[in-house]
Z-matrix of the N, CA and C atoms (Angstrom, degrees):
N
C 1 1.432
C 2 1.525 1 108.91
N 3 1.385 2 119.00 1 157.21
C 4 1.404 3 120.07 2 -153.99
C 5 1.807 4 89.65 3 -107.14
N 6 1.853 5 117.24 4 103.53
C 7 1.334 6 94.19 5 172.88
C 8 1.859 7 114.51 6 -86.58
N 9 0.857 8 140.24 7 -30.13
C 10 1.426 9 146.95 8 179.20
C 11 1.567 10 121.94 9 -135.01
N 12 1.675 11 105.88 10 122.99
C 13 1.274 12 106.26 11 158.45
C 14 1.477 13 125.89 12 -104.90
N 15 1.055 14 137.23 13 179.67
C 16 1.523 15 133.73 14 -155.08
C 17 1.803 16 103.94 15 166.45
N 18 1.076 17 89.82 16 142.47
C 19 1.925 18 126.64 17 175.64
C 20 1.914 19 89.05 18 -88.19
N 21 0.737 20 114.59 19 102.78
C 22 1.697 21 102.00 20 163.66
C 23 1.562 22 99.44 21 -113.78
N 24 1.740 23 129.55 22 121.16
C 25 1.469 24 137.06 23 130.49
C 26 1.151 25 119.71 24 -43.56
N 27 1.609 26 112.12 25 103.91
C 28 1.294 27 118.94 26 149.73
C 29 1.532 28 145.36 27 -82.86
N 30 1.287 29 107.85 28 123.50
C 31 1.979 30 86.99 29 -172.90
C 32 1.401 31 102.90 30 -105.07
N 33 1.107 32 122.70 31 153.68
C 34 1.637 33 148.30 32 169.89
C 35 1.718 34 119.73 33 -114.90
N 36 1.367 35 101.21 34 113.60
C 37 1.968 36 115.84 35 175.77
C 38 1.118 37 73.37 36 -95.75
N 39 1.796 38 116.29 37 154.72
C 40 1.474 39 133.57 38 143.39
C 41 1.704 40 101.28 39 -90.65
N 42 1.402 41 120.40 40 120.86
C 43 1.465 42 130.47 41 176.44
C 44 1.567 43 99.06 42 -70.42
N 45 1.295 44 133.74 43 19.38
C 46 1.494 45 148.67 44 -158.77
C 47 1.601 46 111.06 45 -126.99
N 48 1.596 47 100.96 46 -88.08
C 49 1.175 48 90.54 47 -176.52
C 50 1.978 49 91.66 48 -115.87
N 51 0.942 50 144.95 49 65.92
C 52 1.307 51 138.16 50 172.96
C 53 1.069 52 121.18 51 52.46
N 54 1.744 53 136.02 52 -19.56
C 55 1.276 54 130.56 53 -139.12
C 56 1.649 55 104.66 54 -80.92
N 57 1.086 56 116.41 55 135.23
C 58 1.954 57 118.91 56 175.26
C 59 1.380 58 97.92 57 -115.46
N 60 1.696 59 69.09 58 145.60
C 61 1.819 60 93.92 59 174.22
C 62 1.596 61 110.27 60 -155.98
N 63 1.431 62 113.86 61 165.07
C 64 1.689 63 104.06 62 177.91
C 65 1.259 64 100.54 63 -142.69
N 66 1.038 65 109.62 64 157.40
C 67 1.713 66 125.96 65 -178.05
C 68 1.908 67 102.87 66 -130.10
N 69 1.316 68 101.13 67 154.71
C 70 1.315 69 115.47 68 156.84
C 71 1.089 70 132.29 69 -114.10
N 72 1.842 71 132.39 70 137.15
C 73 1.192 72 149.93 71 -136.97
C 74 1.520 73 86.68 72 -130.16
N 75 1.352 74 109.48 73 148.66
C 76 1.307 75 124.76 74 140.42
C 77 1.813 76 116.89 75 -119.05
N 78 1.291 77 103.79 76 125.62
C 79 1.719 78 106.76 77 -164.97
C 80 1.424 79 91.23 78 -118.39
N 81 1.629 80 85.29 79 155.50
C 82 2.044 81 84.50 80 -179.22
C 83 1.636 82 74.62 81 -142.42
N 84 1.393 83 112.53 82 137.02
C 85 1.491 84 122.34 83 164.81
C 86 1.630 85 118.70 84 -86.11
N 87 1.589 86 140.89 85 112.42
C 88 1.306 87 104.94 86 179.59
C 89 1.482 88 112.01 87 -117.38
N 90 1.474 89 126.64 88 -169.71
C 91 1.270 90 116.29 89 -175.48
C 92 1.990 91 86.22 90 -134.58
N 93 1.613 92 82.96 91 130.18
C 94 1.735 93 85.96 92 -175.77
C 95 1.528 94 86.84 93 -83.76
N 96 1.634 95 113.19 94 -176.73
C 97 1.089 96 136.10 95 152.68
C 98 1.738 97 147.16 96 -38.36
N 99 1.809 98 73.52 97 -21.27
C 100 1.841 99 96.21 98 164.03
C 101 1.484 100 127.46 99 -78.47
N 102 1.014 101 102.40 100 -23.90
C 103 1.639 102 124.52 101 -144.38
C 104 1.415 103 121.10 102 99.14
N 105 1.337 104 135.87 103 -0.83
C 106 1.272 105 115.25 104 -149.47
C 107 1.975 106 95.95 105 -102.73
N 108 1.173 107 95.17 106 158.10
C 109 1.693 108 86.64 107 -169.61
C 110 1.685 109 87.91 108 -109.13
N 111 1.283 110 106.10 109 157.78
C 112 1.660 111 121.26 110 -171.79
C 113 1.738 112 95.61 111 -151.30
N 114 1.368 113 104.03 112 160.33
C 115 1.578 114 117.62 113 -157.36
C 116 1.666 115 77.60 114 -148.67
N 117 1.402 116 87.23 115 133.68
C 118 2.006 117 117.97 116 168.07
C 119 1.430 118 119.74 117 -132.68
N 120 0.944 119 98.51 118 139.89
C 121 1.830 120 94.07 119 -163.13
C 122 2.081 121 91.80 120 -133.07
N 123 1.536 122 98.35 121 148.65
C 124 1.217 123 107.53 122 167.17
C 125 1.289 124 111.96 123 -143.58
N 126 1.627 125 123.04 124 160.25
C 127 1.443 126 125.27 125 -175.40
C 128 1.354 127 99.74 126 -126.19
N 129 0.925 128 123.87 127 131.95
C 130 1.820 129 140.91 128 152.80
C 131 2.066 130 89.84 129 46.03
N 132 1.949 131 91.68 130 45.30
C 133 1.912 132 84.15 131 166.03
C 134 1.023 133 111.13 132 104.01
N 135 1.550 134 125.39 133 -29.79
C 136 1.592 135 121.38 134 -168.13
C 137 1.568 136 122.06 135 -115.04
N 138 0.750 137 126.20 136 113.42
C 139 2.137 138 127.99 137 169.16
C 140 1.323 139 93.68 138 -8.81
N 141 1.008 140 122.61 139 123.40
C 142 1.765 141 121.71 140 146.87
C 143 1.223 142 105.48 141 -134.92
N 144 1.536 143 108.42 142 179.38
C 145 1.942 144 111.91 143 -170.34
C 146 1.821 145 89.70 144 -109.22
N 147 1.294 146 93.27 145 149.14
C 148 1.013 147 103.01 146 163.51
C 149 1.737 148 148.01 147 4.00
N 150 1.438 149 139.88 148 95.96
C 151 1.392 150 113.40 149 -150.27
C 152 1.346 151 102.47 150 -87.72
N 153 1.660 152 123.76 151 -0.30
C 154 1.282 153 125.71 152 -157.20
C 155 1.489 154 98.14 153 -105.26
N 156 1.393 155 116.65 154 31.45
C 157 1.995 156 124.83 155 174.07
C 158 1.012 157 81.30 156 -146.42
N 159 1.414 158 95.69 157 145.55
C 160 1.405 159 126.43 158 158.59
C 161 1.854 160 111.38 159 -44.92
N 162 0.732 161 111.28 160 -47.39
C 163 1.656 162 116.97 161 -176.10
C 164 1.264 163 105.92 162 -65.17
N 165 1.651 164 136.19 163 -26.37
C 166 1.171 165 103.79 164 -157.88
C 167 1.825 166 93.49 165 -128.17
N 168 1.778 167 109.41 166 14.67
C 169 1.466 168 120.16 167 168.10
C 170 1.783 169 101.80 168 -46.98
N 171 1.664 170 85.42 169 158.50
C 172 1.767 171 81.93 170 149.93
C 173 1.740 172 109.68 171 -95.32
N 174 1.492 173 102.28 172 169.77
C 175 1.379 174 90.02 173 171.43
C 176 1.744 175 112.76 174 -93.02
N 177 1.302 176 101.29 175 154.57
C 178 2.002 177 102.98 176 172.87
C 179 1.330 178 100.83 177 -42.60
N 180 1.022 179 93.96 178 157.83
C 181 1.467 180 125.58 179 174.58
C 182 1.221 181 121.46 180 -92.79
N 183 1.804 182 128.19 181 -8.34
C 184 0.876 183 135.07 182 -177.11
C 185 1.363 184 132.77 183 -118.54
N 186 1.602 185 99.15 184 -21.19
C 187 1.465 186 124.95 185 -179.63
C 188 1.706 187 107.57 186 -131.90
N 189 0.974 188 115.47 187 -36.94
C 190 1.478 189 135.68 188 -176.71
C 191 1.750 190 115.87 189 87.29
N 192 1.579 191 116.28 190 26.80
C 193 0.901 192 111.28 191 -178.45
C 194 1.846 193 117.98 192 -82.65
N 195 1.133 194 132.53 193 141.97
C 196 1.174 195 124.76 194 178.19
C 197 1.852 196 136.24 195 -105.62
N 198 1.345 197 80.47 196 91.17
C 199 1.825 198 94.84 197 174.08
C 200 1.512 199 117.59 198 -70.68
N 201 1.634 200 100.15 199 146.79
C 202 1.399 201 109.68 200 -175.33
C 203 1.488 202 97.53 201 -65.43
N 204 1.694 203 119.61 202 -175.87
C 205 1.497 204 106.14 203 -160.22
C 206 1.761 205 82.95 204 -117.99
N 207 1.128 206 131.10 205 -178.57
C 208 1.908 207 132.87 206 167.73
C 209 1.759 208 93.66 207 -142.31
N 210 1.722 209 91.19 208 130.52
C 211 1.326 210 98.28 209 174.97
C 212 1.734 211 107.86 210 -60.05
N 213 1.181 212 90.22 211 143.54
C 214 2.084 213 97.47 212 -177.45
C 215 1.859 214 99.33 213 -119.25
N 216 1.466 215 123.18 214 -35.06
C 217 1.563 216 120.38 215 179.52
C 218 1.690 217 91.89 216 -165.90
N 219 1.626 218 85.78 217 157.82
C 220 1.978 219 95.99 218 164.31
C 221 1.328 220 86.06 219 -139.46
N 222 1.403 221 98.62 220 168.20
C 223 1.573 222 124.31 221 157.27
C 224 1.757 223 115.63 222 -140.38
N 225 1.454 224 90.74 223 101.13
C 226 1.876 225 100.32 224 179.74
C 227 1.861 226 99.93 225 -40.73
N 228 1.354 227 107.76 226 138.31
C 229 1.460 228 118.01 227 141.76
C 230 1.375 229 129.46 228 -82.85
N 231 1.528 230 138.53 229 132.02
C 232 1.118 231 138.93 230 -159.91
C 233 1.902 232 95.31 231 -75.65
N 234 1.379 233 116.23 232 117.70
C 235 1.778 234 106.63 233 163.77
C 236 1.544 235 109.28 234 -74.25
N 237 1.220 236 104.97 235 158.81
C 238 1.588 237 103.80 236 -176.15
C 239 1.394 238 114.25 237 -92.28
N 240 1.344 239 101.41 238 138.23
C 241 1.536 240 86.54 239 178.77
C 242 2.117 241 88.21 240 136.81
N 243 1.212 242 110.38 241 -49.63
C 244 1.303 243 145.34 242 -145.48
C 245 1.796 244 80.87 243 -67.81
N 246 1.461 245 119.00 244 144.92
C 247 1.357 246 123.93 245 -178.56
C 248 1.970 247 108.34 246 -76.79
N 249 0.986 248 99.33 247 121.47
C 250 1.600 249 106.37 248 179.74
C 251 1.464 250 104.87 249 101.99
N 252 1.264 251 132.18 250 2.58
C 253 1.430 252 140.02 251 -162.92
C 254 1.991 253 95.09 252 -91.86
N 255 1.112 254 127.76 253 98.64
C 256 1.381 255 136.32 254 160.76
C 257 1.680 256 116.80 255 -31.59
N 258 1.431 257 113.62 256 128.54
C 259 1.597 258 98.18 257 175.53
C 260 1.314 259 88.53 258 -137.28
N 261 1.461 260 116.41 259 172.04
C 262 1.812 261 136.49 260 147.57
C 263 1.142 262 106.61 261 -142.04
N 264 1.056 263 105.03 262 143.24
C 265 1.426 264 140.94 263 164.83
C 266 1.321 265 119.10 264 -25.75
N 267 1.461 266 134.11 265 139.09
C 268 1.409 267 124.38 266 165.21
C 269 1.356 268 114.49 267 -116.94
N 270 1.169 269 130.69 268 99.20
C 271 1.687 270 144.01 269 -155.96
C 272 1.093 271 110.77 270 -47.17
N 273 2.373 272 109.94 271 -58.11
C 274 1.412 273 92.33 272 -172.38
C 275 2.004 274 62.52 273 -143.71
N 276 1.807 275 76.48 274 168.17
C 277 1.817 276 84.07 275 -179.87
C 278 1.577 277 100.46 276 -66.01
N 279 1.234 278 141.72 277 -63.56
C 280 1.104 279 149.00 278 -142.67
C 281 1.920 280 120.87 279 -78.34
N 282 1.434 281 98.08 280 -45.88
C 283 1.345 282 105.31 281 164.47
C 284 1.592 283 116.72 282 -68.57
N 285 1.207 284 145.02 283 -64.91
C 286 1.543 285 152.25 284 -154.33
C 287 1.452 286 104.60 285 -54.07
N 288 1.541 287 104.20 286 106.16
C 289 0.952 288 128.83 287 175.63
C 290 2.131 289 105.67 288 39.05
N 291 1.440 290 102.69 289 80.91
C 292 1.196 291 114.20 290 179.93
C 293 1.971 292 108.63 291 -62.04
N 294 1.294 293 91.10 292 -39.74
C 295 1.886 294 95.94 293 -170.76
C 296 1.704 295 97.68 294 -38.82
N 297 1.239 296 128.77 295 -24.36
C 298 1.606 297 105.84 296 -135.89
C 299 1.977 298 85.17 297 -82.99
N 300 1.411 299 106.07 298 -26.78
C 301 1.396 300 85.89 299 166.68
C 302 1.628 301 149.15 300 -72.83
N 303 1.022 302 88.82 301 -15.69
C 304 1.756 303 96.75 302 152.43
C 305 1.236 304 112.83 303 -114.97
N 306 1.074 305 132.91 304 74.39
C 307 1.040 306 132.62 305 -177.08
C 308 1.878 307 111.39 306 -144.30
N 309 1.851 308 101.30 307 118.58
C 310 1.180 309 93.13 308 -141.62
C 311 1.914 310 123.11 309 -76.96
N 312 1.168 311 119.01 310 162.45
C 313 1.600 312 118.50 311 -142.88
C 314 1.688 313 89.56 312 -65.34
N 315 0.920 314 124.06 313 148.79
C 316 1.750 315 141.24 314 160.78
C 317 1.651 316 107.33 315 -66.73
N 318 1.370 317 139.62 316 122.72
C 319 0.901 318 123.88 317 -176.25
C 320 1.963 319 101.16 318 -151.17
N 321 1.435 320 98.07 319 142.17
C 322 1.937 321 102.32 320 -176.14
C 323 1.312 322 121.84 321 -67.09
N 324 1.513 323 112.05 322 15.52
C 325 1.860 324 108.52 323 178.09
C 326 1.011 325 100.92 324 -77.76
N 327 1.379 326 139.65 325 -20.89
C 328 1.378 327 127.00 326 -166.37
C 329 1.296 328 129.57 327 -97.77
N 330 1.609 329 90.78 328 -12.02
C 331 1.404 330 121.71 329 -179.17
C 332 1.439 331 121.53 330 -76.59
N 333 1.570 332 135.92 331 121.72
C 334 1.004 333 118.67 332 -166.83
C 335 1.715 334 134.55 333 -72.98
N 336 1.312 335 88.02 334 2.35
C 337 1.679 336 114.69 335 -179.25
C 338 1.478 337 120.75 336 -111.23
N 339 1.240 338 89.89 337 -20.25
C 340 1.823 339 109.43 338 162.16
C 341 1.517 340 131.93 339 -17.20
N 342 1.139 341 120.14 340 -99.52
C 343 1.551 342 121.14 341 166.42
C 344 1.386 343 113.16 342 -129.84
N 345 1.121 344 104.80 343 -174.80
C 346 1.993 345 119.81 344 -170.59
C 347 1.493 346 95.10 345 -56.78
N 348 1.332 347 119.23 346 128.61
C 349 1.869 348 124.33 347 151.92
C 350 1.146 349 105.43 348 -25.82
């Protein structure tokens, strides 16, 4: 079950050549069937590992060295269900608001906070 979603800002120093940069995450925390809680993170749409390991940083943009990332801001997403959480209705599966399936993916290149230069 999915207990928290969240926007987490990540920032990146290169321990190399200095250069900073930040990206934005969307993390969803879940709780398997064991109990055990697990954290998934995606960037501009795609699975990635973790930005807070070395393994799953991006690399600089300038040197290509790869720094762990430090949370800089989040912003919780409301789960549904959650008291004060807004809903509407979905009439029929197929008609409601058909566009969103072609509708093209949102992604942080364009964004000026987006990823490494």
């Amino acid at each position: 079950m999915i207990t928290e979603l969240a926007v987490e800002r990540v920032e990146f120093t290169c321990g190399q050549c200095r250069n900073r940069w930040s990206v934005d995450y969307d993390v969803q925390r879940f709780m398997d069937g064991l109990g055990h809680e697990w954290e998934y993170f995606a960037c501009a749409g795609r699975s990635v590992p973790s930005p807070y390991t070395l393994e799953g940083a991006p690399r600089c943009g300038h040197c290509g060295h790869r720094p762990a990332g430090r949370l800089a801001a989040r912003r919780p997403v409301p789960l549904p269900g959650m008291p004060g959480s807004p809903r509407s209705p979905v009439p029929d599966a197929g008609g409601h608001r058909p566009e969103r399936h072609s509708a093209p993916m949102l992604s942080a290149a364009g964004d000026p906070q987006g990823a490494a230069p």
